[in-house]
Structures are given as C-alpha cells and as structure tokens.
C-alpha positions as CSV (number, residue, x, y, z in Angstrom):
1,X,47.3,88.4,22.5
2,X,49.0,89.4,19.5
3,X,50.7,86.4,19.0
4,X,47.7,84.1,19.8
5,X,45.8,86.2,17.1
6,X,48.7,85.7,14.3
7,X,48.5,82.3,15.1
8,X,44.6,81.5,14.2
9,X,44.5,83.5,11.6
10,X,47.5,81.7,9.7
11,X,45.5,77.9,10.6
12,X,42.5,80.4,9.0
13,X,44.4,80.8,5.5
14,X,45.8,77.8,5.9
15,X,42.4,75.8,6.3
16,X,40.7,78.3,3.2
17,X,43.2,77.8,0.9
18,X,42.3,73.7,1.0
19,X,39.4,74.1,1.2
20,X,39.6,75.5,-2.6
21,X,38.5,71.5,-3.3
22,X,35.3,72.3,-3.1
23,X,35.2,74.9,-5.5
24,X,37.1,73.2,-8.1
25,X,34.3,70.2,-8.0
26,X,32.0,73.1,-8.5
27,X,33.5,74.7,-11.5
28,X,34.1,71.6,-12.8
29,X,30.4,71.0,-12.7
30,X,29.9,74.3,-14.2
31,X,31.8,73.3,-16.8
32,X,30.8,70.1,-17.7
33,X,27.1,70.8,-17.8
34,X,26.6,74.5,-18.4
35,X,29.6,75.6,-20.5
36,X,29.5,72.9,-22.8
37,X,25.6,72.8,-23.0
38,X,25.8,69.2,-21.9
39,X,22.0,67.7,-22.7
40,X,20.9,63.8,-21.1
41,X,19.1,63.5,-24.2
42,X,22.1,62.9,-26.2
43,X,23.9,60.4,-27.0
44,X,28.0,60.5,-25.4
45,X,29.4,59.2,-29.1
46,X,31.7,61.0,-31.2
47,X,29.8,59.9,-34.6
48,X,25.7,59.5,-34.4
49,X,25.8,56.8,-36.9
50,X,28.1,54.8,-34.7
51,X,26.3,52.6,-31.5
52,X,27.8,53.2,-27.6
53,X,29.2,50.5,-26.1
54,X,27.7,49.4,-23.0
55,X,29.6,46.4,-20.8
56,X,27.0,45.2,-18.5
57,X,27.3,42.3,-16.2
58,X,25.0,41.1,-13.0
59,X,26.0,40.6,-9.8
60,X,24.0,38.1,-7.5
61,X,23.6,38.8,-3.9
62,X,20.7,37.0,-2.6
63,X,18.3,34.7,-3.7
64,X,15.0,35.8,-1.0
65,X,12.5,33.6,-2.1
66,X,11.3,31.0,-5.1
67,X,7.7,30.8,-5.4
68,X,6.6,28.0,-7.3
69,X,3.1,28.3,-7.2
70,X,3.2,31.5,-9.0
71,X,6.4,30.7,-10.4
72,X,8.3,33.8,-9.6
73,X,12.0,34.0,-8.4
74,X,12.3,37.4,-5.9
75,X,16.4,38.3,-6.0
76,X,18.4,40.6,-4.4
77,X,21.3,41.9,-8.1
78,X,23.3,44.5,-8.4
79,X,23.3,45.7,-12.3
80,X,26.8,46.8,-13.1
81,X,27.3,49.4,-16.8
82,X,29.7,50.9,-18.0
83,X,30.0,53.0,-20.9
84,X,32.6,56.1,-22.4
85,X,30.8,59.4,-22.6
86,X,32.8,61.4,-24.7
87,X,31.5,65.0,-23.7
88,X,32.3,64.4,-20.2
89,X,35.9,64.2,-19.9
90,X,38.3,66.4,-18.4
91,X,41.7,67.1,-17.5
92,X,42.6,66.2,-13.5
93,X,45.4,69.0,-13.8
94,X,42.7,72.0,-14.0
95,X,40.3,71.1,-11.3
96,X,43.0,70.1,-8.6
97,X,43.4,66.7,-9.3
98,X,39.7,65.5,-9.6
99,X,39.8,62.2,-11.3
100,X,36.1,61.3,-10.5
101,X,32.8,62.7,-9.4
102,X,29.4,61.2,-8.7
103,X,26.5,62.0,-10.6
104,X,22.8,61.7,-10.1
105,X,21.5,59.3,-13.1
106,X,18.7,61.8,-14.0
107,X,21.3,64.3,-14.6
108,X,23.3,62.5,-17.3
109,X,22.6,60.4,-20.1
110,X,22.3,56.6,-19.0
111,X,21.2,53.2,-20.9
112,X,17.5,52.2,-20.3
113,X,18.1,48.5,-19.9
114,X,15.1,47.2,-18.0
115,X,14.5,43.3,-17.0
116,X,12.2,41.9,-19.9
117,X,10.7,39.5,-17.9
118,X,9.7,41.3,-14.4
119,X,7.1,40.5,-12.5
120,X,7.6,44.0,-9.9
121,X,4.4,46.0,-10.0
122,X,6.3,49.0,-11.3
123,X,8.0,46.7,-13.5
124,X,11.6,48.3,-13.2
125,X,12.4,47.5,-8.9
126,X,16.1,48.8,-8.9
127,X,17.1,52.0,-7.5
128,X,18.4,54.7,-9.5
129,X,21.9,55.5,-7.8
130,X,25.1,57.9,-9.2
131,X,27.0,57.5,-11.7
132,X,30.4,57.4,-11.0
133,X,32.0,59.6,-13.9
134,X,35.9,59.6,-14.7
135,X,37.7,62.0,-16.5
136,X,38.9,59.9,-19.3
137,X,35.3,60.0,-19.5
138,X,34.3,56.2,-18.7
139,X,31.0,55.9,-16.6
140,X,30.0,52.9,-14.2
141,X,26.8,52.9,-13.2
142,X,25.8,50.1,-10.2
143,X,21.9,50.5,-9.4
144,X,20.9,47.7,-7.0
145,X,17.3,46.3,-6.9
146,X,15.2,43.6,-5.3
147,X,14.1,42.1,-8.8
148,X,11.1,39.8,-9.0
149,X,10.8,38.0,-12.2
150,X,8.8,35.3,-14.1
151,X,10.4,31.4,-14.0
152,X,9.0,28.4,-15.4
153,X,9.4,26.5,-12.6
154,X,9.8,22.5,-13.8
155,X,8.5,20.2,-11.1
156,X,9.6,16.6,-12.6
157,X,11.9,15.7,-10.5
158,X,10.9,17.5,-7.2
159,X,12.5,18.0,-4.0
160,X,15.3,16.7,-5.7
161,X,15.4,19.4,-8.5
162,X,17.4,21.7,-10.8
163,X,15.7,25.2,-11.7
164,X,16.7,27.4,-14.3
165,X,15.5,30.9,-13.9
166,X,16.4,33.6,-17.0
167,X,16.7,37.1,-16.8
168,X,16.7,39.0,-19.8
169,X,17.9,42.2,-19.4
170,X,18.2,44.6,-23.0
171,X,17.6,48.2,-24.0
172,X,14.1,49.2,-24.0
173,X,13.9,51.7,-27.0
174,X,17.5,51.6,-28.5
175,X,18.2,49.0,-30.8
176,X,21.6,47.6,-31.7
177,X,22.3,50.0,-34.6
178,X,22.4,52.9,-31.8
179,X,23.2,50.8,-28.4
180,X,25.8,47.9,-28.4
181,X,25.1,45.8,-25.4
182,X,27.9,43.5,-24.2
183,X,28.6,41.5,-21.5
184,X,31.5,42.2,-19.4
185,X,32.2,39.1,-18.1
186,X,31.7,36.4,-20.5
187,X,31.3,33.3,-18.6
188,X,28.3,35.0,-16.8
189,X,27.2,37.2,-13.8
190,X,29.4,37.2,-10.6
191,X,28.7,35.3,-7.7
192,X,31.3,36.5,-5.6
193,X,29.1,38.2,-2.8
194,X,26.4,35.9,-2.9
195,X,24.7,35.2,0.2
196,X,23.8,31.3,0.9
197,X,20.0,30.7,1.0
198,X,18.8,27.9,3.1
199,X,16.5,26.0,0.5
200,X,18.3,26.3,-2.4
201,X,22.2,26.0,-3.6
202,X,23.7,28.1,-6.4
203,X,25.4,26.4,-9.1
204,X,26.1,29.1,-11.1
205,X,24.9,32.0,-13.1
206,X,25.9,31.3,-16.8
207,X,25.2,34.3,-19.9
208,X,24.7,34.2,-23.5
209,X,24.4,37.4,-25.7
210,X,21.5,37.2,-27.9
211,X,21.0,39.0,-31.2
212,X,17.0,39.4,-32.4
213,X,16.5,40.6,-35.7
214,X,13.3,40.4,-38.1
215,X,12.9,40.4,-41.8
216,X,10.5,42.9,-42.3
217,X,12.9,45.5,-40.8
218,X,16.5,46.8,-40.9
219,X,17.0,47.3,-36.9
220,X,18.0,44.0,-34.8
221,X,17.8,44.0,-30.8
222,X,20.5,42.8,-28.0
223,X,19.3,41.3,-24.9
224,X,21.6,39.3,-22.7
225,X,20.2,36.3,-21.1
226,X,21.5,35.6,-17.5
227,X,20.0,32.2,-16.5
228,X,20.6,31.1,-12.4
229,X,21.0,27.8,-12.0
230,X,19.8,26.5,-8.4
231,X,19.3,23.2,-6.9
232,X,17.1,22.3,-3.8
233,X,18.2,21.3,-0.7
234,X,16.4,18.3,0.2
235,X,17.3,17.5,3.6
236,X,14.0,19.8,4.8
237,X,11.8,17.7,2.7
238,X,13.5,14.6,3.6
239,X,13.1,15.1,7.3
240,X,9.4,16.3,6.4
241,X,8.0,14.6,3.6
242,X,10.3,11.4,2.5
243,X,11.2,9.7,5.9
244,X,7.3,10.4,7.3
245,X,5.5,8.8,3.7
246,X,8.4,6.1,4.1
247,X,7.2,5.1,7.8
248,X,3.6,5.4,7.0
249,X,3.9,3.3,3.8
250,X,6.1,0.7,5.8
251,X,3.0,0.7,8.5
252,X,0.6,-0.4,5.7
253,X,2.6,-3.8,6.0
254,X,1.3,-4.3,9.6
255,X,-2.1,-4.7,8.0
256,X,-1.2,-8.6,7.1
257,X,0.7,-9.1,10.5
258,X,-2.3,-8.5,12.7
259,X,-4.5,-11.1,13.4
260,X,-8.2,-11.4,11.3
261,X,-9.9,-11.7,14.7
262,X,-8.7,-8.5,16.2
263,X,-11.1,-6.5,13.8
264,X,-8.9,-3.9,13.2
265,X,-7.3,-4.2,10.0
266,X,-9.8,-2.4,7.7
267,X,-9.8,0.7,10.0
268,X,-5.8,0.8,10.6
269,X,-5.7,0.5,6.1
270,X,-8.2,3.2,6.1
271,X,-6.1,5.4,8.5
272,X,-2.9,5.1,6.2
273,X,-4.6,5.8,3.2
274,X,-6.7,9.1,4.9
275,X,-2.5,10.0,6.5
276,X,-1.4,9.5,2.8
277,X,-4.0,11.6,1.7
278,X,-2.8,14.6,4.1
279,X,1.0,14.5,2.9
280,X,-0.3,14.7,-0.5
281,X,-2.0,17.6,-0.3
282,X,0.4,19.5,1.5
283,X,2.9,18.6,-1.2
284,X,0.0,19.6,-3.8
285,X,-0.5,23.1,-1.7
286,X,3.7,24.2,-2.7
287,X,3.3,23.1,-6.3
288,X,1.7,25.1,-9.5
289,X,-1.3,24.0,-10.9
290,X,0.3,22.8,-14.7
291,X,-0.1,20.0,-16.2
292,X,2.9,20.0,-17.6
293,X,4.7,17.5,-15.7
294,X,3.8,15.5,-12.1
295,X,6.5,15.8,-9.7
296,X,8.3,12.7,-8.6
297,X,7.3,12.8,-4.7
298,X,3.5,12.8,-6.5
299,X,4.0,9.8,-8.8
300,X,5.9,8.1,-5.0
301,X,2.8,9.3,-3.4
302,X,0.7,7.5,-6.0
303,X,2.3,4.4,-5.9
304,X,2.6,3.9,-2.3
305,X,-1.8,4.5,-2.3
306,X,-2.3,2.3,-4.8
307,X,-0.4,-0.3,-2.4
308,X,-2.2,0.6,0.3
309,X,-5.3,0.4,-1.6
310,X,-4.6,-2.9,-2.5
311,X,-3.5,-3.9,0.9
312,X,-7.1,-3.1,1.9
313,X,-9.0,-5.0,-0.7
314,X,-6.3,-8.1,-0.2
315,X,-7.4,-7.9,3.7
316,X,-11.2,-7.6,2.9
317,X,-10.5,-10.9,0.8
318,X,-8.4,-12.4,3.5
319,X,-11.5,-11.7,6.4
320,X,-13.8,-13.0,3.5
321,X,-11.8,-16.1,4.0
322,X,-11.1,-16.5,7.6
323,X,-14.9,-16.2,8.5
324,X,-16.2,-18.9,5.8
325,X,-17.2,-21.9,7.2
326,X,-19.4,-25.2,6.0
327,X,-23.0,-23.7,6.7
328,X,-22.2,-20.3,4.2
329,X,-19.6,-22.0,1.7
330,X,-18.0,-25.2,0.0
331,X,-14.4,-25.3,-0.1
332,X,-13.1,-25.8,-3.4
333,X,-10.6,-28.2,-4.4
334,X,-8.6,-25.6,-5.7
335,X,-8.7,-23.7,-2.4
336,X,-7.6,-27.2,-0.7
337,X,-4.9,-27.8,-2.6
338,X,-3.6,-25.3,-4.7
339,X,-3.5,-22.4,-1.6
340,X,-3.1,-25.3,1.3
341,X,-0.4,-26.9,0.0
342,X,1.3,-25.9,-3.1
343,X,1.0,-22.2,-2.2
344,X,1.8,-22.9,1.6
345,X,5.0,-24.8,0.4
346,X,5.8,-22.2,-1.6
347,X,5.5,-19.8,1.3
348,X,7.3,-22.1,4.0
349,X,4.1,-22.4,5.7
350,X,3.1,-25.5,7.3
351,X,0.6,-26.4,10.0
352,X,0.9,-28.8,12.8
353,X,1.2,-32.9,12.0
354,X,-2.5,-34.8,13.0
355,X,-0.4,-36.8,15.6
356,X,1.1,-33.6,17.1
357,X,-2.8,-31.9,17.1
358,X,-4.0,-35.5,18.7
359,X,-1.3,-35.5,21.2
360,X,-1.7,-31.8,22.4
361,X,-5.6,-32.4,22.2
362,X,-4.9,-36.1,24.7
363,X,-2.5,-33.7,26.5
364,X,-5.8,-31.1,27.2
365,X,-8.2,-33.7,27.9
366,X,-6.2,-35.4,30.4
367,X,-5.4,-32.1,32.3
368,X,-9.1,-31.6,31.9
369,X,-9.8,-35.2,33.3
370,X,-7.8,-35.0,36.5
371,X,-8.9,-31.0,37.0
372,X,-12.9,-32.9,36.7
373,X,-11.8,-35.5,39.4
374,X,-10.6,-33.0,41.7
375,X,-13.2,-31.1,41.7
376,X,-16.0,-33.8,41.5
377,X,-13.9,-36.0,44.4
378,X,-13.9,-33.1,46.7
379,X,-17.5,-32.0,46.0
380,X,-18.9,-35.5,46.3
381,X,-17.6,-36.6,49.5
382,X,-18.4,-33.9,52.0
383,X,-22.1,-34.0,50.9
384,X,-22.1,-38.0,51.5
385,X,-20.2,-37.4,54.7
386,X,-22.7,-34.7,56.0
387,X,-25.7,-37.1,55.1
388,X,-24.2,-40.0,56.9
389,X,-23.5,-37.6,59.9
390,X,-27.6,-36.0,59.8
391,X,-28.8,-39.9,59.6
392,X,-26.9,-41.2,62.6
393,X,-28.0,-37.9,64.3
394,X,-31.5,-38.3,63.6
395,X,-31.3,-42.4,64.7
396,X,-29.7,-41.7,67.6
397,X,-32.7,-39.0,68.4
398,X,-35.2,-41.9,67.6
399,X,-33.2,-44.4,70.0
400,X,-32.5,-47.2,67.3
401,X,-29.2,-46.9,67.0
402,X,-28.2,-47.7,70.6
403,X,-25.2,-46.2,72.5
404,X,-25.1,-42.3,70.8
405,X,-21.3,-43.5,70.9
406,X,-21.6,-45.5,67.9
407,X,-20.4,-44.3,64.7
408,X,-22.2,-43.5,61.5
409,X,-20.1,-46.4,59.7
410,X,-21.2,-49.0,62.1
411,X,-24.8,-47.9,62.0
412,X,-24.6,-48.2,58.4
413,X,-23.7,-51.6,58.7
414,X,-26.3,-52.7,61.3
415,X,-29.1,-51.8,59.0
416,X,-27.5,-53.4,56.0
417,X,-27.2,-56.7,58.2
418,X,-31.1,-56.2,59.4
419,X,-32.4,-55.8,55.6
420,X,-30.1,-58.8,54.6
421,X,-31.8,-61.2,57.8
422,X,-35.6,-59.8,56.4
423,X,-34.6,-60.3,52.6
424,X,-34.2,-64.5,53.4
425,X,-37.9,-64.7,54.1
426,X,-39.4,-66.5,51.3
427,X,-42.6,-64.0,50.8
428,X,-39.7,-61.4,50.5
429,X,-38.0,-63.5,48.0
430,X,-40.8,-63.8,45.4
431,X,-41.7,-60.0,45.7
432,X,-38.3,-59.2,44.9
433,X,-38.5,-61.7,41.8
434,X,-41.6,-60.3,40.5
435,X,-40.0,-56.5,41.2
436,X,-36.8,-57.2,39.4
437,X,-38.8,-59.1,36.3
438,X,-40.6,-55.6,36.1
439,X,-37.1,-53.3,36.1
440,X,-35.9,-56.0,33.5
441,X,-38.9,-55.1,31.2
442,X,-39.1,-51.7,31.9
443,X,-35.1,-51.6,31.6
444,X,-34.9,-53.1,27.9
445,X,-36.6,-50.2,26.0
446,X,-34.8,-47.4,28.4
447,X,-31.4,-48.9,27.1
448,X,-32.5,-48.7,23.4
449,X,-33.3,-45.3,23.7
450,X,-30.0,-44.4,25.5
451,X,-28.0,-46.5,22.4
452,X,-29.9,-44.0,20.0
453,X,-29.3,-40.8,21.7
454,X,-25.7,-41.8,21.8
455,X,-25.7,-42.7,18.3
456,X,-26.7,-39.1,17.9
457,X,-24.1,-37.7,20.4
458,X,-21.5,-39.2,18.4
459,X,-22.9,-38.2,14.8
460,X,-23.0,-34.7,16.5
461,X,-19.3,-34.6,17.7
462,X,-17.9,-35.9,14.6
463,X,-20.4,-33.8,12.6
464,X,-19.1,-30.8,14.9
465,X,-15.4,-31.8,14.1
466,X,-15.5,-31.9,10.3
467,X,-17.2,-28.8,10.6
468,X,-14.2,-27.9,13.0
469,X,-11.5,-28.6,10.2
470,X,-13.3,-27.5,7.1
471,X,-13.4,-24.0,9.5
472,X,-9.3,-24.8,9.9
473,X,-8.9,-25.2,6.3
474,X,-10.6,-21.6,5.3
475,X,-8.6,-19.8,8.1
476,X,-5.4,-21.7,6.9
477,X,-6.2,-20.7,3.9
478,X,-6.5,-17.0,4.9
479,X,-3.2,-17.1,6.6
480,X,-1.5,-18.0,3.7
481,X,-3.2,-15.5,1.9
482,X,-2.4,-12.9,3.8
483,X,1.2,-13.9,4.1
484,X,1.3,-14.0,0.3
485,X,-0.2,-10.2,0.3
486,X,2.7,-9.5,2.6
487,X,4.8,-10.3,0.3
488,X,3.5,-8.4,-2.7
489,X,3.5,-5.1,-0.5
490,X,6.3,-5.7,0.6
491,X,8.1,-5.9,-2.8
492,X,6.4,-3.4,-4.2
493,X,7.0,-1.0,-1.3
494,X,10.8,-1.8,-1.5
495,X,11.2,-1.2,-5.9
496,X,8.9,1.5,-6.5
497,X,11.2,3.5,-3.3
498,X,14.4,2.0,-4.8
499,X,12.9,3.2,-8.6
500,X,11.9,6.8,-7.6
501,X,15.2,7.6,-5.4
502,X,17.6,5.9,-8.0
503,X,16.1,8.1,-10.7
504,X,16.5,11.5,-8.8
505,X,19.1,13.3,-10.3
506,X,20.2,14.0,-6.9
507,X,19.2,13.1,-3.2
508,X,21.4,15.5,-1.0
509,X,22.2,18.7,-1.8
C-alpha cells in the first residue's frame, strides 16, 4: 500500500509541475494587459505621427449566389490582416516557451476595415474571430463572413457573359496619414480554396491599391479594390433557352410547307409567336430592369419574332392569293408573268406541260368511260331481261303465245313478224305517211332547240375551264410565293443565329 501510494503521488507532481503551462499563459496575460496598462484604443506604433502597416489580402471560398435582378453578388471570403503591435511582444524564454496566443478582437486594438460597397443589412456580415498574437509582436487576424455586396451586373452579351464584381474594402475612420493599407499579395486575392459553383466559372480575382485624396484637405484615403472576374456557364441556358427558341424558330418555317387548303397556317404562326412570347419573358423575369444595355438572347429573341411575324403576314398574302379567282379578281399581267414565270424560274419551279395535263386528263376520262359502261351495261340488261321475262309470262297467261315452252326471244319475233304482215296493208301505209310527216314537222324545231342548248353546254364548259386555269394561275402563283417566303425565313433564320452566336464572346464555358 505504501508503495502503490509513492507511486501516484510522484505521477501527481509529475502531472502539476506541467501543468505549470497554464499558468504561464495566464501571467503572460496579466502582463500584457494589466502590467503594462495595455488600452484597444491605442494605436500599437512606436511614433504617433508614423501610420501602422496593415497587409490585407482576400481569400475567396465560395461564390453562393449572383442576383442579377437586384444586382447583388452573395460570397462566402475570408479577410486576412496582419499588422506589428509593438506593445504586445514578449520574450518565449519567460513564459515557457509561448510563442503565440489567441486573442478575442474586442480585447485588442484591430483595423476597422469594413466592405464599402455592402449590401448586408448590418452592413459589416463577417464574424469577429481571435487574433492570433506572436511575440515578435506580429498579429494576423482571419474573420470569415458571408459578404453580400452591390455589382453592376452588365447584361450585353448574356448567357454568354463576363461579370466583374468589385469589392472595396478600406479603413472606415483612419485615413492614410494614421493607417497604411497594403495588399499582401499583389496580383490579387487567393483562390486557392475556392469552391466551384455550378453557374458561374472563376477567372480570377485581380487587386489594385487605390489612393483618394481631395484638395480642400491634407488627409488622403486607401481602399483596395478586389474585382472577381466570373464567367457564365452556358450549357444550362443552352439546354433551356438556346436549343428550345432554335427548334421553335426553325418550326415557323413549316408555315410555308403546309398546304393553303389545310387552314392551319395562321393558327400554327400564331402559336410560335404566343411560344416565343413565353421564352421571352422568362428570360425577361432573370434580368434587371436597366436600360442600359439589351441582352443578346433578347435582341435573338427579337429577331426570330419579327421573322415569325413576317411569316404570318407573307402566309395571310399567300391565302389571299390561293383563294382569288375570276368572279372576285383580275389577274394582272405582272402576276402572269413576272411571279409565273420569271420568279418560278428563278425558284426552279415549274408546272406540268398542257400535253402532259391533256394526257393525264384523256387518261381519267377513259378510266371514267369504261367504269360508266360497266356500270351502265350491267344495270341496263337485267331490267330488259326481267321485262322480256314478265311479257312472255303474261302472254303465255293470255294463251297467245302458244306452247308456254316457247322462249321470250321467239315470242319477240312472232309479234314483230305479225306487225310487219299488218303494216303492208295499204290503209296502214298512208296512216303511217301522214304520222311520220307529223314527227318530221314536230321533229325540226325540237332539233333546233337541242343545237342551242348545246351551244350553251359548250360555252359553259369552256367558260367553266378558263375559269378553271385563271383559278390555276392564282394558286400557282401562291405556291411560288410561298416558296419564295420560305426562302427569306429561311435565310434570315440561318444569319441572324450565325450573327448573334459568332459575336458572343464565348459559347461554352
């Protein structure tokens, strides 16, 4: 028992003699703020005439979100100072080999460099941490924040745009005759722990020192400028906006590929143009309201409506056409010749020869002829067949026709024989010469009438076939009209898409 209590109490000195750390942090704070009457109000410089240095730089972590229409960037920075306070330094030797301690900032004397241009509704958003103090006295101070500040956000050249987003970051009430602000890294902030965002790409995050003086006064002020450069990723808004206003605007072509009789070209051009009207205002609803500048996807937008506008009014003119005909309209001479053959020839359009037409039409008719006898052939002969077969019926009844065996055909021919025998008989012979001098007279004005309605059946059919072409000629002429419109959209379509992607300053990032 002896033993075992000898040992613990040997680990017991043993662990309270280390643990003497503790105490030399203590005194050492004791003697760095009570002994030596250490105030935050005061400046760490050996001379009050001469400024403190402070080395600042920024450190980037994350860019959270870019709000255009209210043309804020939100950011995730780390603000890195440093600075030499001369009344806090102290020798490691004395305080068991102490070479640094953490501070709270309220405790000691620190910079008050705020962000210029926040846009934080307690306008400073970072979070006051230690200060890491060393005892050559040198102080580096890290407080990270979630910044939101004010960027003019230029929308020329959107989605395929650059933005450049300042922060100015100086002393608030020192000026440079008591607080020399410097960068620390002079090609900028760091981007080594940045995070990547999904919409936009980092480029870089260039500085510039800047020196503000005015002439009514002796004191000039430092800010440093820290400008992030960021470039959009357009392969969102090409999946989203580009590639759907590109199939839309390539449907508008349809409207001069689908027939005038369907009836459906107005409404399908009205349907684009109401479509084209939705992507723009969902591209309208993620811009700010400036009138600075039009984004390029608005002017592309523009263009393509105006196209499609113009595709409706080309296909109102083209069903104004294709319905004309002789009893509304004349057609001019310049319609005749200068669309139906000079423009058609221009086009490679050319209609079918009059001996082709004449053949295919002979062709028709004659299909039509033999489908007429047919039909008329086997409708004609089963009545005259059934009325043969009712009168030999009904003869046979009556007993005239002899032996019920006989045939229709022969009865036929015994009564055609009997009337031939009566019609010899003189009496017979000058009633039928009187009879058939009365059909002759009778006959003679029934012909003349039959020759004029003829005349008029034939004035009618080749009144009803120039009418026929002069119809041809206006829908010809529509067709070539249309396929002339065609063309225009299409060319149009094709540079004003080459023009606006060609002058992006970049189309994937």
């Amino acid at each position: 028992m002896e033993r075992r209590f000898a040992t613990h109490a040997i680990f017991l000195f043993l662990f309270l003699k280390e643990s003497q750390q503790g105490s030399n942090e203590k005194r050492l704070l004791h003697d760095l703020f009570e002994e030596r009457y250490y105030s935050p109000l005061e400046r760490p410089v050996e001379n009050e005439s001469m400024p403190i240095r402070v080395n600042f730089t920024l450190v980037l972590q994350q860019i959270i979100d870019v709000d255009e229409k209210n043309q804020i960037i939100h950011t995730n920075i780390w603000l890195q100072m440093k600075w030499k306070a001369v009344n806090l330094m102290w020798d490691p030797y004395e305080y068991g080999g102490i070479e640094a301690i953490p501070v709270p900032a309220k405790l000691i004397w620190t910079p008050d460099i705020l962000l210029y241009n926040s846009a934080d509704d307690k306008f400073d958003g970072t979070y006051h941490s230690n200060v890491v103090v060393k005892s050559d006295g040198s102080c580096l101070w890290v407080p990270p924040g979630m910044l939101r500040s004010t960027c003019s956000i230029d929308i020329t050249w959107f989605p395929f745009d650059d933005q450049h987003c300042d922060l100015k970051f100086g002393s608030w009430t020192y000026d440079g005759r008591m607080l020399d602000l410097q960068m620390d890294d002079p090609e900028g902030g760091s981007i080594l722990e940045f995070r990547r965002n999904g919409e936009w790409e980092l480029i870089g995050v260039p500085g510039h020192r800047h020196v503000q003086d005015y002439d009514c006064c002796p004191e000039f002020y430092i800010d440093l400028v820290y400008t992030i450069h960021i470039r959009r990723r357009t392969l969102y808004y090409g999946f989203n906006i580009i590639i759907p206003c590109l199939l839309i605007s390539s449907m508008s072509l349809l409207l001069f590929l689908l027939p005038p009789d369907a009836g459906e070209k107005i409404s399908l051009g009205v349907t684009i143009l109401l479509s084209l009207m939705v992507f723009l205002l969902l591209v309208a609803e993620t811009m700010p309201p400036t009138s600075d500048a039009l984004p390029l996807i608005g002017i592309y937008f523009c263009c393509i409506m105006v196209m499609t506008s113009l595709s409706v009014l080309f296909t109102v003119v083209v069903l104004n056409f294709h319905y004309r005909g002789p009893e509304t309209h004349l057609m001019p001479s310049w319609v005749k010749f200068g669309i139906n053959v000079v423009l058609a020839k221009a086009l490679c359009m050319s209609r079918p020869t009059t001996e082709k037409r004449r053949q295919s039409i002979i062709q028709r008719h004659r299909l039509g002829d033999v489908q007429m006898h047919e039909r008329t052939t086997t409708h004609s002969l089963l009545p005259n067949l059934l009325e043969s077969e009712e009168e030999y019926r009904a003869c046979a009844e009556n007993g005239v026709c002899g032996l019920h065996s006989l045939g229709a055909s022969d009865w036929i021919r015994q009564t055609q024989a009997h009337e031939c025998n009566v019609t010899q008989q003189n009496e017979e012979e000058i009633d039928q010469t009187k009879h058939y001098n009365e059909k002759t007279d009778f006959g003679r004005p029934n012909l003349v009438a039959i020759l004029v309605e003829l005349k008029k059946i034939t004035s009618k059919l080749k009144q009803d076939e120039e009418d026929t072409n002069i119809k041809n000629e206006w829908k010809f002429a529509a067709i070539v009209i249309d396929r002339l419109c065609l063309w225009i959209c299409l060319a149009a379509t094709l540079i004003s898409t080459i023009a606006i992607l060609s002058s992006a300053p970049h189309l994937v990032a």
